[in-house]
C-alpha positions as CSV (number, residue, x, y, z in Angstrom):
1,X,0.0,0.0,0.0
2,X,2.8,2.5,1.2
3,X,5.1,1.7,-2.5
4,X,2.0,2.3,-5.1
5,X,0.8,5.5,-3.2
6,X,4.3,6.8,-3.5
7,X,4.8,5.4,-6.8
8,X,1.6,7.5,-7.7
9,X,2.4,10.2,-5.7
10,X,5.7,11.1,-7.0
11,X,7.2,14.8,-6.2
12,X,9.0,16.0,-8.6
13,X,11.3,19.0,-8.9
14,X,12.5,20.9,-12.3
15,X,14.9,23.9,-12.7
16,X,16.0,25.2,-16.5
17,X,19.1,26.6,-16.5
18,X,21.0,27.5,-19.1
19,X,23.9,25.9,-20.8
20,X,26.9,27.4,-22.2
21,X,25.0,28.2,-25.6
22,X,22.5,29.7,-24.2
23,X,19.9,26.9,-24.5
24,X,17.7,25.9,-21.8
25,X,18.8,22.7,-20.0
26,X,16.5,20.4,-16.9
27,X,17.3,19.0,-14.3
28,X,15.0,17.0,-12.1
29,X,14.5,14.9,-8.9
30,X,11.8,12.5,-8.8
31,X,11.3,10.6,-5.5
32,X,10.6,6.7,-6.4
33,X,9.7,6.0,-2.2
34,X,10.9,7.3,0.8
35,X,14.3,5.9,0.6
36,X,15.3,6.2,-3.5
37,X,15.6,8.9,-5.5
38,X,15.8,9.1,-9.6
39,X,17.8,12.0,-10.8
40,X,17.8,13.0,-14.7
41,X,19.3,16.0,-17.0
42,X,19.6,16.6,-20.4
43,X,22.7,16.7,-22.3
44,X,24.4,19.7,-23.7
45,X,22.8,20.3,-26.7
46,X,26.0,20.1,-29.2
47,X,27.7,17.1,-28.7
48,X,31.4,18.1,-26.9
49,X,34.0,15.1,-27.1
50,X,34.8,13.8,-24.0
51,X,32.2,15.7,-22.2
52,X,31.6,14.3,-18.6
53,X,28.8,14.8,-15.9
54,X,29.9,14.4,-12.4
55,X,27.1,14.4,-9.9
56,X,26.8,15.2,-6.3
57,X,24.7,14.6,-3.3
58,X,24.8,16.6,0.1
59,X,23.1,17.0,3.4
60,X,22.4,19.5,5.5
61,X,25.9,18.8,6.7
62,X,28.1,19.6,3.5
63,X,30.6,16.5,5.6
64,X,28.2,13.9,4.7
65,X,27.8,13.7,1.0
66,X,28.0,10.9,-1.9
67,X,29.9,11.8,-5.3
68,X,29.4,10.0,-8.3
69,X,31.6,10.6,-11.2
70,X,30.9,10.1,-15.1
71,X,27.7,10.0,-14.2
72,X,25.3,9.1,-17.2
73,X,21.1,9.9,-17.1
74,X,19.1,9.1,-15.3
75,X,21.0,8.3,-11.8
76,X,19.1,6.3,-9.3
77,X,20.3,7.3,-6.3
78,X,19.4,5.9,-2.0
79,X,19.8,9.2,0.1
80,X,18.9,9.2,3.8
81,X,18.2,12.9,4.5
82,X,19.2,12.5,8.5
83,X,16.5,15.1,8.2
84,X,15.0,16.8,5.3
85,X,17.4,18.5,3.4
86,X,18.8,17.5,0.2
87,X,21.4,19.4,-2.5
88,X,22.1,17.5,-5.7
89,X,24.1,19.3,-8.3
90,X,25.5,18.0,-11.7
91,X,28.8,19.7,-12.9
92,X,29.7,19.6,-16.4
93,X,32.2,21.0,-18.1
94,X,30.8,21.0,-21.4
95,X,27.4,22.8,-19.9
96,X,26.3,24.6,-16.3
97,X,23.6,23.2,-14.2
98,X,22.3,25.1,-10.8
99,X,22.1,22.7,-7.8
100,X,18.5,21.0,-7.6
101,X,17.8,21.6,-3.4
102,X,15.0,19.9,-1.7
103,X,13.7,21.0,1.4
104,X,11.0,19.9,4.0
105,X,10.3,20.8,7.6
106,X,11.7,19.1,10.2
107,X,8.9,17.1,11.1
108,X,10.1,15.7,14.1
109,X,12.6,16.2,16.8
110,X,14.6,14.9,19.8
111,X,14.7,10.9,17.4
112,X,16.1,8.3,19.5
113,X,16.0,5.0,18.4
114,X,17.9,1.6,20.7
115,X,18.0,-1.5,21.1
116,X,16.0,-2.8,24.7
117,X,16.6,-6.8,24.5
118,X,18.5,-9.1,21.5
119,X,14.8,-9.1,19.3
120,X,13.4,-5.3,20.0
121,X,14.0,-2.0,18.9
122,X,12.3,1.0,20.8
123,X,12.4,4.0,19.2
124,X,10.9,7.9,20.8
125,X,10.3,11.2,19.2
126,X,8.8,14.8,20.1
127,X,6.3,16.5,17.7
128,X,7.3,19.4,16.1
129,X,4.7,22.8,14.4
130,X,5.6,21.3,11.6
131,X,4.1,17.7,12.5
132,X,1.6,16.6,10.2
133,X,-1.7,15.0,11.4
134,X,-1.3,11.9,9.4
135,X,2.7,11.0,10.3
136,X,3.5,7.5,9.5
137,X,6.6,5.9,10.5
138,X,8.3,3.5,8.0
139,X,11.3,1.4,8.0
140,X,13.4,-1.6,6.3
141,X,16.4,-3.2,8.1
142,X,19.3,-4.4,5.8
143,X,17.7,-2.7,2.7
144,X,14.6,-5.3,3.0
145,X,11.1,-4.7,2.7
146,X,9.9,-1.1,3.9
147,X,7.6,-1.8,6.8
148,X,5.3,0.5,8.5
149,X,5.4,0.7,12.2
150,X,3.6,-2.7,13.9
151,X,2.9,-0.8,17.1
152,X,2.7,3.1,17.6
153,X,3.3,4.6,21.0
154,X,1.3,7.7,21.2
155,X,0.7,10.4,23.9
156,X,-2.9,11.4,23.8
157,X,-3.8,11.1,19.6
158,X,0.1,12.0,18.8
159,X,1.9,9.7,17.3
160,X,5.6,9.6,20.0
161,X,6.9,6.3,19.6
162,X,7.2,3.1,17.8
163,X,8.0,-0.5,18.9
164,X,9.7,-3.4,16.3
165,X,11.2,-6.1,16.4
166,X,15.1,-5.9,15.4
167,X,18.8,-7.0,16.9
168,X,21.9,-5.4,17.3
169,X,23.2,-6.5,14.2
170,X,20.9,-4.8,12.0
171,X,21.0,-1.3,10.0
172,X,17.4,0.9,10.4
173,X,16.7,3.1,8.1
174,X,13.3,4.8,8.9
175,X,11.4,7.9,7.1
176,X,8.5,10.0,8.5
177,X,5.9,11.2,5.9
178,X,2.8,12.5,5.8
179,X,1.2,15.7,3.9
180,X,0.8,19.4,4.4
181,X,-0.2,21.7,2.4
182,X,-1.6,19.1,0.0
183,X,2.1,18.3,-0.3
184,X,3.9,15.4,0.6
185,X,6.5,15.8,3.0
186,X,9.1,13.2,4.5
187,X,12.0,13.1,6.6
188,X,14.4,10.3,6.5
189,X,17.0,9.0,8.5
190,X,19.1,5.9,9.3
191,X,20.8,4.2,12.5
192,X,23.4,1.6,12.9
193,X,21.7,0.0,16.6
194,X,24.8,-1.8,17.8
195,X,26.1,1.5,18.7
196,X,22.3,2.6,20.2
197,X,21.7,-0.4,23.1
198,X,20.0,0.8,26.5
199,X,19.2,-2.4,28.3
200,X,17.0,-2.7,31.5
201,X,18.6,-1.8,34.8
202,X,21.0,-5.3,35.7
203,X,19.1,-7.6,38.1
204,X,21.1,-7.9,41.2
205,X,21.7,-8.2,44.9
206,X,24.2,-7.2,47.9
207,X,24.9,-9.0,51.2
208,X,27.2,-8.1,54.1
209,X,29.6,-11.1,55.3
210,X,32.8,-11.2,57.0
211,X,33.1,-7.3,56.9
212,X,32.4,-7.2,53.2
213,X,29.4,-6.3,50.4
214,X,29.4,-9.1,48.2
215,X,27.7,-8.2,45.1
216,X,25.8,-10.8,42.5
217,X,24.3,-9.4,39.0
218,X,22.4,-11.2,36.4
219,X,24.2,-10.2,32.9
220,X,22.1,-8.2,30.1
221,X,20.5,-10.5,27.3
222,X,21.8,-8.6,24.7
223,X,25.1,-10.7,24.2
224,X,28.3,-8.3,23.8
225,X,31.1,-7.8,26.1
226,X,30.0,-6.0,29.0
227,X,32.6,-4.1,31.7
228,X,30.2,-3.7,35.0
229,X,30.4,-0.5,37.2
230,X,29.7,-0.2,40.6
231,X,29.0,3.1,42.1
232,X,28.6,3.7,46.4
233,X,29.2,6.4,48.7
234,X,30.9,5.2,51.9
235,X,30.2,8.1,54.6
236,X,30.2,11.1,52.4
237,X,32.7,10.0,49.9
238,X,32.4,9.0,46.6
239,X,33.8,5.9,45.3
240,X,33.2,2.7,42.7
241,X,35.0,-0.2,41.4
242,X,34.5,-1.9,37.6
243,X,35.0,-5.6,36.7
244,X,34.0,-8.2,33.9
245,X,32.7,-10.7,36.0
246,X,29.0,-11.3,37.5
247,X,30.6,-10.7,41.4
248,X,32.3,-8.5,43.1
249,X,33.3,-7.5,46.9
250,X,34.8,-4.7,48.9
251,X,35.5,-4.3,52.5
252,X,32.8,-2.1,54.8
253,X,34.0,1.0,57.2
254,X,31.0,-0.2,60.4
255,X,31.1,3.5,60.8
256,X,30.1,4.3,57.6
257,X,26.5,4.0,55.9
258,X,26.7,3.3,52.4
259,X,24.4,3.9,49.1
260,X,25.3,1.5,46.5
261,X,24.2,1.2,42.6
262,X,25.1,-0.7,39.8
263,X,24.9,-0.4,35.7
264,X,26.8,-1.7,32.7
265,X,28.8,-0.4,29.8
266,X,29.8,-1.9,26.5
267,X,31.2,-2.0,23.6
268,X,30.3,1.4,20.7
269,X,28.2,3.3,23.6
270,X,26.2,0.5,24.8
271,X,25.0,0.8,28.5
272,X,22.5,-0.5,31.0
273,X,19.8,1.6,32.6
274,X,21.2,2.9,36.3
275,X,19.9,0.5,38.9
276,X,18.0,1.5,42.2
277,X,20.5,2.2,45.1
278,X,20.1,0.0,47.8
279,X,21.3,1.7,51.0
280,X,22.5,0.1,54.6
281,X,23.0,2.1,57.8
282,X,26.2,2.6,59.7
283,X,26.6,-0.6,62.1
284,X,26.7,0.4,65.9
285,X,29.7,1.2,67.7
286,X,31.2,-1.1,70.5
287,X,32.5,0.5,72.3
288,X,29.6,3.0,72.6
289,X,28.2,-0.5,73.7
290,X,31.0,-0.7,76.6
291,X,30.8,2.9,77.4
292,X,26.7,2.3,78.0
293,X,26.9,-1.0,79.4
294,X,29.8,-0.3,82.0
295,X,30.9,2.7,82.1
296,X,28.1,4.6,82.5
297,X,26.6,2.8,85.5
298,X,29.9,2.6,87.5
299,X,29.9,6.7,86.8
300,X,26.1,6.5,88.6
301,X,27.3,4.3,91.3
302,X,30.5,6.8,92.4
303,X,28.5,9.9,92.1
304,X,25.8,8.0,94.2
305,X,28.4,6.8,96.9
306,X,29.6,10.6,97.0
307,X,25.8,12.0,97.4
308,X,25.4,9.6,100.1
309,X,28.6,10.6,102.5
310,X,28.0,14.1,101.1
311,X,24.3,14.3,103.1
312,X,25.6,12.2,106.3
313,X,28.8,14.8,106.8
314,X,25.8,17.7,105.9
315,X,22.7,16.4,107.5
316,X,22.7,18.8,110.4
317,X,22.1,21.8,107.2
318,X,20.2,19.9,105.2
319,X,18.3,18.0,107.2
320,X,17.5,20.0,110.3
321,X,15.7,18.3,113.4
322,X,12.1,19.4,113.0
323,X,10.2,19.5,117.0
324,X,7.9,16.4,117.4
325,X,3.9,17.5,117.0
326,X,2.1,17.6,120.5
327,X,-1.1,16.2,120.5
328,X,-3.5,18.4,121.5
329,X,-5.8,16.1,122.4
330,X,-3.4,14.3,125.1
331,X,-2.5,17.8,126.5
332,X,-5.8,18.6,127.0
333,X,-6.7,15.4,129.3
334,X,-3.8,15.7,131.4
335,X,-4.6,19.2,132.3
336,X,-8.2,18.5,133.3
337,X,-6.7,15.5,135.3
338,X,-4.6,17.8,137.2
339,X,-7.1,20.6,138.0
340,X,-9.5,18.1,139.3
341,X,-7.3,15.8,141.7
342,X,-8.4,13.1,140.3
343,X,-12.4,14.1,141.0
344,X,-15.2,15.3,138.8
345,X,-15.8,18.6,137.9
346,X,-18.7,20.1,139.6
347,X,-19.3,23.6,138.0
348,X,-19.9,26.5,141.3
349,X,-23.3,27.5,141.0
350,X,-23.7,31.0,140.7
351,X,-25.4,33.5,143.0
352,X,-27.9,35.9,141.6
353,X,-28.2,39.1,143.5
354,X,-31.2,41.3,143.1
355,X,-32.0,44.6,144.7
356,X,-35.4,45.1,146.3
357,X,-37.4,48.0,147.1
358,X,-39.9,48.0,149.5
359,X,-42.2,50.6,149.1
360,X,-44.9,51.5,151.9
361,X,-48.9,52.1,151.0
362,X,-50.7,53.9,153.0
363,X,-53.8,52.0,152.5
364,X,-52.6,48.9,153.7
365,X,-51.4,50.6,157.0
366,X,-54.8,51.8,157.9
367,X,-56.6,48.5,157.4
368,X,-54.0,47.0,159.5
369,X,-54.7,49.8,162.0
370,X,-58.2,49.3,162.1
371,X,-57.9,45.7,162.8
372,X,-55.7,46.1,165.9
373,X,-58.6,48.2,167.4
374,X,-61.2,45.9,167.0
């Protein structure tokens, strides 16, 4: 489907120029798919012996470019854009030609593409303004059959990533396409994935024995040589050791806490993922334990030995003699049994005194009067 829509849709480019005569001349670029170009221009019009047609391809980076000399038309030729820029010129020197320059939008940006385990192939992009709506990613490993991407990561509706299957032996090239404008537009590049492996974080484990960290791993899948790096921090300090092997050891400070990690590097830029740090606390101190356990409550038993003789030499001033409570009660009964010799109390009575008046009526004198003379 993706070869007869391009073979239908084919974007071509002409620019006349003129040759040394004066007559017109064309050059042109026709795209046959993603990945091949055809390139054709007409002779100069009077036949010049020994009249020879060079023709060169560049990229956006004049370093990477692809020359072919006595060149005939038409030239096929397999460009990867790394991009989508494109200069092809023809030089002549029996006829003058101006440079045929395709350009398109970068349509993506931020590419990554790298191998994850021996059979897949992960590969991440960011959109750009400049993304179309209907981007397609297509690829062919080893020049094969162009393939469009089996399963799309996206973010939302975008289009961000693509999964497939490949190994570290094989070459990618991949092209992004799609249309604005009415246009078609593409950008093509290509990767070599032994130099692009980012396995997994190593599977491993740490113990402490003997006053050591004896470390284990699990080697990557991805079979190539592999030189291990471990990275810890004993106290504050940074430090790490590297070895080939799937073990490894070094001796512990008890003082020290320590945060350890591991990852692996190999061969053209190939690397692990940075594991998790696994971290272990500084080991208690003994003789902190001695100074607790012996120490300390030997200290407590002088300064309580001193306290004591301290108070007895000083217990006159700090503990002065305090007079014994009298009980009341007691008193009291005692006193009574004194007053009383021993008898009852028999409370005086008291005498009342009261003044009378006598007062003399006359009346009572005359009766009495009266009787005496009868």
């Amino acid at each position: 489907m993706y070869e007869s829509r391009d073979i239908f849709v084919l974007s071509c480019l002409f620019l006349k120029v003129l040759s040394q005569d004066g007559l017109p001349q064309n050059v042109s670029l026709q795209w046959i798919n993603d990945f091949e170009q055809k390139v054709t221009w007409e002779p100069a019009q009077h036949l010049v012996k020994n009249c020879r047609y060079d023709l060169t391809a560049e990229l956006k980076d004049k370093f990477k470019s692809e020359t072919h000399n006595s060149a005939t038309s038409p030239l096929s030729l397999k460009m990867v854009m790394c991009g989508g820029f494109l200069n092809v010129s023809v030089n002549s020197s029996c006829a003058r030609y101006e440079p045929v320059i395709v350009t398109y939008p970068d349509l993506v940006k931020d590419l990554q593409c790298f191998i994850t385990t021996p059979t897949e192939t992960h590969c991440i992009w960011k959109q750009t303004a400049h993304t179309p709506s209907n981007l397609g990613f297509f690829y062919h490993l080893n020049n094969d059959v162009i393939k469009e991407c089996p399963s799309y990561v996206h973010r939302g509706s975008d289009r961000t990533g693509c999964d497939l299957e490949a190994n570290i032996e094989d070459s990618i090239v991949f092209s992004f396409n799609g249309t604005l404008k009415n246009q078609t537009v593409r950008n093509t590049f290509k990767e070599e994935l032994s130099s692009n492996v980012r396995a997994p974080a190593l599977q491993w484990n740490v113990t402490k024995s003997g006053g050591k960290f004896k470390i284990r791993w699990t080697p990557p899948s991805i079979k190539i040589t592999w030189e291990y790096v471990i990275t810890y921090k004993e106290c504050s300090e940074d430090k790490s050791l590297a070895g080939v092997g799937e073990t490894a050891e070094f001796t512990f400070v008890p003082k020290c806490s320590y945060g350890i990690t591991i990852h692996a590097i190999g061969e053209l830029g190939a690397k692990t993922l940075l594991s998790d740090e696994k971290y272990f606390a500084a080991e208690s101190d003994l003789n902190a334990w001695v100074y607790v356990a012996i120490i300390l409550p030997l200290m407590v038993a002088v300064l309580a030995v001193l306290t004591i003789v301290y108070c007895r030499k000083n217990k006159e001033i700090l503990f002065p003699e305090v007079p014994q409570p009298r009980d009341l009660i007691s008193d009291i009964s005692d006193n009574n049994n004194k007053s009383m010799g021993g008898k009852l109390y028999i409370p005086t009575e008291k005498e009342d005194n009261f003044n009378v008046t006598l007062v003399t009526d006359p009346q009572i004198c005359k009766l009495d009067i009266r009787h005496d003379s009868a």
